[in-house]
Backbone as JSON Lines, residues from 0, in Angstrom:
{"i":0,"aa":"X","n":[71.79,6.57,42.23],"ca":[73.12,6.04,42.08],"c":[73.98,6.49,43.24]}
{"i":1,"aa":"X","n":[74.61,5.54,43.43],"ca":[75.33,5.95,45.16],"c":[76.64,6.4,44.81]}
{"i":2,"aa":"X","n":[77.24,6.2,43.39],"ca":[77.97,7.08,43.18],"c":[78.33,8.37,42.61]}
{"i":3,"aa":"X","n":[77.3,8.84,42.89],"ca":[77.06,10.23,42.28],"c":[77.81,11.01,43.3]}
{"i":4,"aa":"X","n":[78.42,10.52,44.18],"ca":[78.87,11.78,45.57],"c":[80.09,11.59,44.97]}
{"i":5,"aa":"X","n":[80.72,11.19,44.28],"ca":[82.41,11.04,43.73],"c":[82.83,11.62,42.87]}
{"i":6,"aa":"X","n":[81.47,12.58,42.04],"ca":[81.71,12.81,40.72],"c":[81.53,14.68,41.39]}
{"i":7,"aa":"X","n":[82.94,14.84,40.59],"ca":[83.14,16.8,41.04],"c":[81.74,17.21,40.6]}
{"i":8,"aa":"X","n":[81.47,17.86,41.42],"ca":[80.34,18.89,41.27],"c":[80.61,20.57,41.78]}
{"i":9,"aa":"X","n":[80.07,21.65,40.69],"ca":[80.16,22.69,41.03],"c":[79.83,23.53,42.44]}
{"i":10,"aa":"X","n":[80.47,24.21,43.17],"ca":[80.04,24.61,44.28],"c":[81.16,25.61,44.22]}
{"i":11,"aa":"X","n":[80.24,26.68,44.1],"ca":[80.63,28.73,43.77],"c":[82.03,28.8,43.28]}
{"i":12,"aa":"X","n":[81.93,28.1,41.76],"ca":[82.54,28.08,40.55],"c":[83.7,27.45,40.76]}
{"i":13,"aa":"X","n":[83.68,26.05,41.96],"ca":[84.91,25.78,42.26],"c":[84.82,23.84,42.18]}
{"i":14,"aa":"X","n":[85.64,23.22,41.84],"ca":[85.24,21.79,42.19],"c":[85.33,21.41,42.77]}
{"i":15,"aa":"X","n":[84.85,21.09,43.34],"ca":[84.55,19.98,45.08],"c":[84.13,18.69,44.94]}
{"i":16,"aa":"X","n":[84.83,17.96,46.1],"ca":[84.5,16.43,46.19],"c":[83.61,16.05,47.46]}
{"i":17,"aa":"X","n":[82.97,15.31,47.15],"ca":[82.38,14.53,48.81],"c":[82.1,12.9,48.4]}
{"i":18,"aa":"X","n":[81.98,12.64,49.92],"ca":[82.31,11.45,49.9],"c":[80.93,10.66,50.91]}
{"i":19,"aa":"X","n":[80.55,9.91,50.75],"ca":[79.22,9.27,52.02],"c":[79.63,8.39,52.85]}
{"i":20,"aa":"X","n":[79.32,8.47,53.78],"ca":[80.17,7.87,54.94],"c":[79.83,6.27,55.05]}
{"i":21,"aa":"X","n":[79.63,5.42,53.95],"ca":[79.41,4.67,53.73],"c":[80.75,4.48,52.55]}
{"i":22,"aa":"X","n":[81.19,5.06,52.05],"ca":[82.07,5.05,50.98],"c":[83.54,5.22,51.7]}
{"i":23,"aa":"X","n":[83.45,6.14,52.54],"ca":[84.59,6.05,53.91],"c":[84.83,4.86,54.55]}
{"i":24,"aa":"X","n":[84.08,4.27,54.77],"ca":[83.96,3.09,55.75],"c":[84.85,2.35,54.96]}
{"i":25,"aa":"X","n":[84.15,2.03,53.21],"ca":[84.56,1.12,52.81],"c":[86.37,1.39,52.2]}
{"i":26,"aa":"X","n":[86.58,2.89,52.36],"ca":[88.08,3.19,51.33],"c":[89.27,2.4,52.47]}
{"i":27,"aa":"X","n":[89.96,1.57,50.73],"ca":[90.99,1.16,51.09],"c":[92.1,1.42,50.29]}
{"i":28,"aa":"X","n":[93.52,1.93,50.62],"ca":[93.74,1.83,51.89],"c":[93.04,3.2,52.25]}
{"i":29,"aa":"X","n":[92.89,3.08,54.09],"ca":[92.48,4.0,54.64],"c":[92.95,5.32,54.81]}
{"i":30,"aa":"X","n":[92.17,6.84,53.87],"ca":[92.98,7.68,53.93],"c":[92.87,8.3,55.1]}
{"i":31,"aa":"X","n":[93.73,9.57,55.48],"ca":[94.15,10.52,56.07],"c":[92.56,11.35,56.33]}
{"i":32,"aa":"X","n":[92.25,10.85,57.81],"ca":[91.28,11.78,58.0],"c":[91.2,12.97,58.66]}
{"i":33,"aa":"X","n":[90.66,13.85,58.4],"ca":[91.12,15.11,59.18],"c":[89.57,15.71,59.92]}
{"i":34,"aa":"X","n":[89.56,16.49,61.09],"ca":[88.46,16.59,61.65],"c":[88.51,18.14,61.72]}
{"i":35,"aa":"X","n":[88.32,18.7,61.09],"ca":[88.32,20.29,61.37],"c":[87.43,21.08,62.35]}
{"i":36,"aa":"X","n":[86.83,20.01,63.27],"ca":[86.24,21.11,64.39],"c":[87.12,21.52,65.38]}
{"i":37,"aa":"X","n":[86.39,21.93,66.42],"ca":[86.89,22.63,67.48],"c":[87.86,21.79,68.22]}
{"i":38,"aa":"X","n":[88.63,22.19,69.34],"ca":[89.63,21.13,69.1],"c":[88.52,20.48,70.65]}
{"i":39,"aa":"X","n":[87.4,20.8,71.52],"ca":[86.82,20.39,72.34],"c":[85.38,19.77,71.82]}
{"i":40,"aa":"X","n":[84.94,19.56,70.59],"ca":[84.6,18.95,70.19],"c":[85.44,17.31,69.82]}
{"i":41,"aa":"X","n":[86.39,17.55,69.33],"ca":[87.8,16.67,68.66],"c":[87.49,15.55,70.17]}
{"i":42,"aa":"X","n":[87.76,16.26,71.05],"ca":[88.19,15.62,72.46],"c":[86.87,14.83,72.91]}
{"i":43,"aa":"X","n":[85.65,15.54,72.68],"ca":[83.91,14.52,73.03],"c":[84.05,13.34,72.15]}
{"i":44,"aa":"X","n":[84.45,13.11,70.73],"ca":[84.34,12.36,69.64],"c":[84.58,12.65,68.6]}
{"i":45,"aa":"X","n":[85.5,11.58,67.78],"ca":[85.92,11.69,66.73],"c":[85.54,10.23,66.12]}
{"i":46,"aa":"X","n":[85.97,10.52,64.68],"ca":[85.95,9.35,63.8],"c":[87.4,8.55,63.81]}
{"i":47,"aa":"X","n":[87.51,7.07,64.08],"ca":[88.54,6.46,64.89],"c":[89.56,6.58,63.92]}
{"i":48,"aa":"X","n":[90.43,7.33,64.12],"ca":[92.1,7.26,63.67],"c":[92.15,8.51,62.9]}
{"i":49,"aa":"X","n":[91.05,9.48,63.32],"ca":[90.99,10.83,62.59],"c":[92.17,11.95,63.49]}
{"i":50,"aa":"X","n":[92.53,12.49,62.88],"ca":[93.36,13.9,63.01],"c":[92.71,14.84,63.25]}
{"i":51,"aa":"X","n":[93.23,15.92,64.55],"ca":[92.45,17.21,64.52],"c":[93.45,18.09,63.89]}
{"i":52,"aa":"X","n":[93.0,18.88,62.91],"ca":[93.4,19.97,62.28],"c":[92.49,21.28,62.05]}
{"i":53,"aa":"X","n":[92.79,21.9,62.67],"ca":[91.28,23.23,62.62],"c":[91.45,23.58,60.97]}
{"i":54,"aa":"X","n":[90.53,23.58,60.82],"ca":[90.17,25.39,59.49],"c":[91.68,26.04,59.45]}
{"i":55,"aa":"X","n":[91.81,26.72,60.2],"ca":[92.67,27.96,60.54],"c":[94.26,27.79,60.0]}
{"i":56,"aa":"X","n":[94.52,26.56,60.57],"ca":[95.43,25.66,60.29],"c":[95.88,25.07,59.26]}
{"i":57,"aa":"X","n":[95.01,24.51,58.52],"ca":[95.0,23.36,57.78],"c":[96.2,23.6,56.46]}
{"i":58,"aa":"X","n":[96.33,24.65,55.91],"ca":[97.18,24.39,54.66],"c":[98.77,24.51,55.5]}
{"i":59,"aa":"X","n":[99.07,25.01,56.56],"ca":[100.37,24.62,57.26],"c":[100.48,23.7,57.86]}
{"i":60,"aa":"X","n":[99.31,22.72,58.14],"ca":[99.64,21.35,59.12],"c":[99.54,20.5,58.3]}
{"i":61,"aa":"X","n":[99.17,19.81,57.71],"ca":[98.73,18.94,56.74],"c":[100.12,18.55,56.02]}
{"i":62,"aa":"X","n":[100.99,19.2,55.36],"ca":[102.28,18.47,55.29],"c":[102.99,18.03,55.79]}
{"i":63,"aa":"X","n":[102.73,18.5,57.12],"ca":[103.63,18.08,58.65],"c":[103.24,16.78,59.05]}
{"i":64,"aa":"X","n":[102.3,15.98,58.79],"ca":[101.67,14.7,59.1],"c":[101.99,13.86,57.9]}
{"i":65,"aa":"X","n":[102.5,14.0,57.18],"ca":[103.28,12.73,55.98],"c":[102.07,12.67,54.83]}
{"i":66,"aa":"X","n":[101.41,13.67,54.43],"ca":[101.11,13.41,53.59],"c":[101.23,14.16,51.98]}
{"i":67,"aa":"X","n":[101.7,13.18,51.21],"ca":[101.9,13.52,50.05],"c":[100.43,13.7,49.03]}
{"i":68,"aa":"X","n":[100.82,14.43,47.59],"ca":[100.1,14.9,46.66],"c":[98.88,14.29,46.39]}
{"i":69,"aa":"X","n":[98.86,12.97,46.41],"ca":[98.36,11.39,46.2],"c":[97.98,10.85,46.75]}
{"i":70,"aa":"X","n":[98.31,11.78,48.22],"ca":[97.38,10.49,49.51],"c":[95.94,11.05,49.46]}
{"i":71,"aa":"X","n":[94.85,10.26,49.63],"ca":[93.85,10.49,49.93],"c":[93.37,10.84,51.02]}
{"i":72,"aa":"X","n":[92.5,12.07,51.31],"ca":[92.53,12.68,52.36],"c":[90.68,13.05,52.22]}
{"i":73,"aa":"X","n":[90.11,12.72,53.24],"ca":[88.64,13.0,53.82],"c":[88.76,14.1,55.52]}
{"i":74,"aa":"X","n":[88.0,15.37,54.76],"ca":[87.99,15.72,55.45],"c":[86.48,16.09,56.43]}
{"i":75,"aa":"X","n":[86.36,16.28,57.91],"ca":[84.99,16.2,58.08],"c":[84.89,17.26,59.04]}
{"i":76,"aa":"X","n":[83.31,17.91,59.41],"ca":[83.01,19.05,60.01],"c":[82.07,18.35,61.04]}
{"i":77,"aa":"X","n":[81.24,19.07,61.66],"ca":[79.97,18.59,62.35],"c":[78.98,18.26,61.1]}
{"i":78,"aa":"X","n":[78.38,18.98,60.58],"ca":[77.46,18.67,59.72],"c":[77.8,18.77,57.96]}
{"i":79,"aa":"X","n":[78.72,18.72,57.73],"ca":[79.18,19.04,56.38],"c":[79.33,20.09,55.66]}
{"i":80,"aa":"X","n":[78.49,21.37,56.7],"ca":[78.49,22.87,55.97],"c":[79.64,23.7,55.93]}
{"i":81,"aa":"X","n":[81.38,23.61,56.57],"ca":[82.26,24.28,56.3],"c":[83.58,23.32,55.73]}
{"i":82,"aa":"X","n":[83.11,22.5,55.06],"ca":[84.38,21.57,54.87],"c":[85.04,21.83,53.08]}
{"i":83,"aa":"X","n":[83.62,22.24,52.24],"ca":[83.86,22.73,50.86],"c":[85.19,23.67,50.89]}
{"i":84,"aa":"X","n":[85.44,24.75,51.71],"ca":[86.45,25.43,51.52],"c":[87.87,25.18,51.91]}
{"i":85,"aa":"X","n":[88.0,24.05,52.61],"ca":[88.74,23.3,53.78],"c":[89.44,22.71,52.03]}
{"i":86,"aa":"X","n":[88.37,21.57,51.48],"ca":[88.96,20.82,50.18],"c":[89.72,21.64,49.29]}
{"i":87,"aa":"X","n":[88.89,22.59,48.54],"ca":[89.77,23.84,47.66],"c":[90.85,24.11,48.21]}
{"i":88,"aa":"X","n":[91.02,24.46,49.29],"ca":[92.58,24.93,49.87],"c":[93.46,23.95,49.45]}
{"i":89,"aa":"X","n":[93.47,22.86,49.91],"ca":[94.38,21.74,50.03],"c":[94.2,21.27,48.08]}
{"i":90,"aa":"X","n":[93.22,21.14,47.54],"ca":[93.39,21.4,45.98],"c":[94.24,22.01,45.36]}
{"i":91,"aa":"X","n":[94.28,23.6,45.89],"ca":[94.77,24.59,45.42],"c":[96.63,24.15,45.63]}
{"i":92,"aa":"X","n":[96.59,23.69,47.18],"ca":[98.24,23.47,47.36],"c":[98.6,22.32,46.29]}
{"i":93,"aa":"X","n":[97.75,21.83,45.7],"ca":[98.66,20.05,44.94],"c":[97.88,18.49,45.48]}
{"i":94,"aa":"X","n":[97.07,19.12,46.29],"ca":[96.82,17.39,46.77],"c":[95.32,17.29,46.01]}
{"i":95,"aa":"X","n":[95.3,16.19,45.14],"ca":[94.91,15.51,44.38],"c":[93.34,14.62,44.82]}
{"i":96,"aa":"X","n":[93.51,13.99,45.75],"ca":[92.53,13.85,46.25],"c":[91.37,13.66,47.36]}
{"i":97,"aa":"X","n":[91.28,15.13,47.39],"ca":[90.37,15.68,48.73],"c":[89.3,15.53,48.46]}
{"i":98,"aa":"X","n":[88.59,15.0,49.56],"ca":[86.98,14.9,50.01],"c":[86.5,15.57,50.86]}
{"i":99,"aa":"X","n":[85.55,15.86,51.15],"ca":[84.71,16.12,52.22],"c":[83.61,15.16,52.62]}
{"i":100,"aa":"X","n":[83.04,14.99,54.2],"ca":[82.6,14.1,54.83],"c":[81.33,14.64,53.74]}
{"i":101,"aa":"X","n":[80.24,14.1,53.68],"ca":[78.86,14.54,52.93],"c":[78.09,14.15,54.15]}
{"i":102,"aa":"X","n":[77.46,15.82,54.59],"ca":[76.98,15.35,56.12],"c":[77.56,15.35,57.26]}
{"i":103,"aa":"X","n":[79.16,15.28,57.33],"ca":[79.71,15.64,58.1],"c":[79.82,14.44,59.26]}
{"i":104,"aa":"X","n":[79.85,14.19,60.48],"ca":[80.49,13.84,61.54],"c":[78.8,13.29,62.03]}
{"i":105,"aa":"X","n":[77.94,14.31,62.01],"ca":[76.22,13.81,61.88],"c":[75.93,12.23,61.05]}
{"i":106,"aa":"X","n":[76.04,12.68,59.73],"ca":[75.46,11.53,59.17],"c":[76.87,10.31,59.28]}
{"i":107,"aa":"X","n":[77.91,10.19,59.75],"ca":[78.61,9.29,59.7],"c":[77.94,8.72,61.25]}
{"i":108,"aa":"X","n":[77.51,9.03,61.93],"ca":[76.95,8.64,63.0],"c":[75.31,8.09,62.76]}
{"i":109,"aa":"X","n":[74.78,8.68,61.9],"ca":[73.48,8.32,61.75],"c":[73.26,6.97,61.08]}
{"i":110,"aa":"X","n":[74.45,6.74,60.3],"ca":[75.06,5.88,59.37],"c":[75.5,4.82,60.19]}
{"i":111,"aa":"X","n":[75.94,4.9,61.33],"ca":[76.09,3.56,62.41],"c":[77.49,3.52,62.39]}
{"i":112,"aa":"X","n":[78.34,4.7,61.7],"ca":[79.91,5.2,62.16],"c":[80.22,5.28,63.64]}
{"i":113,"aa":"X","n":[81.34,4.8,63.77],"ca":[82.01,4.79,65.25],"c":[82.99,5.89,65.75]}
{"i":114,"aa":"X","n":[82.78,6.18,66.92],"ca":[83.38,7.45,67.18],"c":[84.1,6.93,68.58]}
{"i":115,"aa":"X","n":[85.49,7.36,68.9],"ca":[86.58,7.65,69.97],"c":[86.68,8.74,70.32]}
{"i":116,"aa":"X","n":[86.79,8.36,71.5],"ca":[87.06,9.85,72.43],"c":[88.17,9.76,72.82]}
{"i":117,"aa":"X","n":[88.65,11.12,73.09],"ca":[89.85,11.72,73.37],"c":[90.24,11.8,75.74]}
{"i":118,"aa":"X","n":[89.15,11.13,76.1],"ca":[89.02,11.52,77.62],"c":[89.18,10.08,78.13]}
């Protein structure tokens, strides 16, 4: 079932969302994407109309870009392995519905996702 990536699942006693970059493609309207790598990664390729917001950052920038409780927000890594804690944060502040890339910035590419550069 291809929607099994939508449905909260436990991850170290916390709920987390992900999303398949096939399910991205298709969300409308298009949410608020955020790219939490490096910001010289950000600059080789991104996912088109994505935001760089580091890790480090993220629960002070993220209101600064217009988004409210309700907006939908996908967030993505290189490979999907640091983005779980990235979602909880922004959970924790009020926003409602956070994702993470499943796979990350990898499989949205493997997936035949399009990427812009910053050069």
């Amino acid at each position: 079932m291809k929607l099994l990536s939508l449905i909260p699942r436990a991850e170290h006693g916390n709920e987390s969302r992900e999303i398949a970059p096939h399910q991205l493609a298709r969300m409308k309207p298009h949410p608020l994407i955020i790219d939490a790598r490096e910001e010289r990664d950000f600059l080789l390729g991104h996912i088109e109309g994505a935001i760089h917001i580091t890790r480090k950052t993220l629960e002070s920038k993220v209101p600064g870009v217009g988004a409210t409780f309700d907006t939908p927000i996908v967030i993505y890594c290189a490979v999907g392995t640091s983005c779980a804690s990235a979602v909880e944060a922004l959970r924790r502040l009020g926003y409602q519905k956070v994702f993470s890339l499943k796979g990350g910035l990898q499989s949205w590419l493997e997936a035949g996702g399009l990427v812009e550069s910053s050069h």
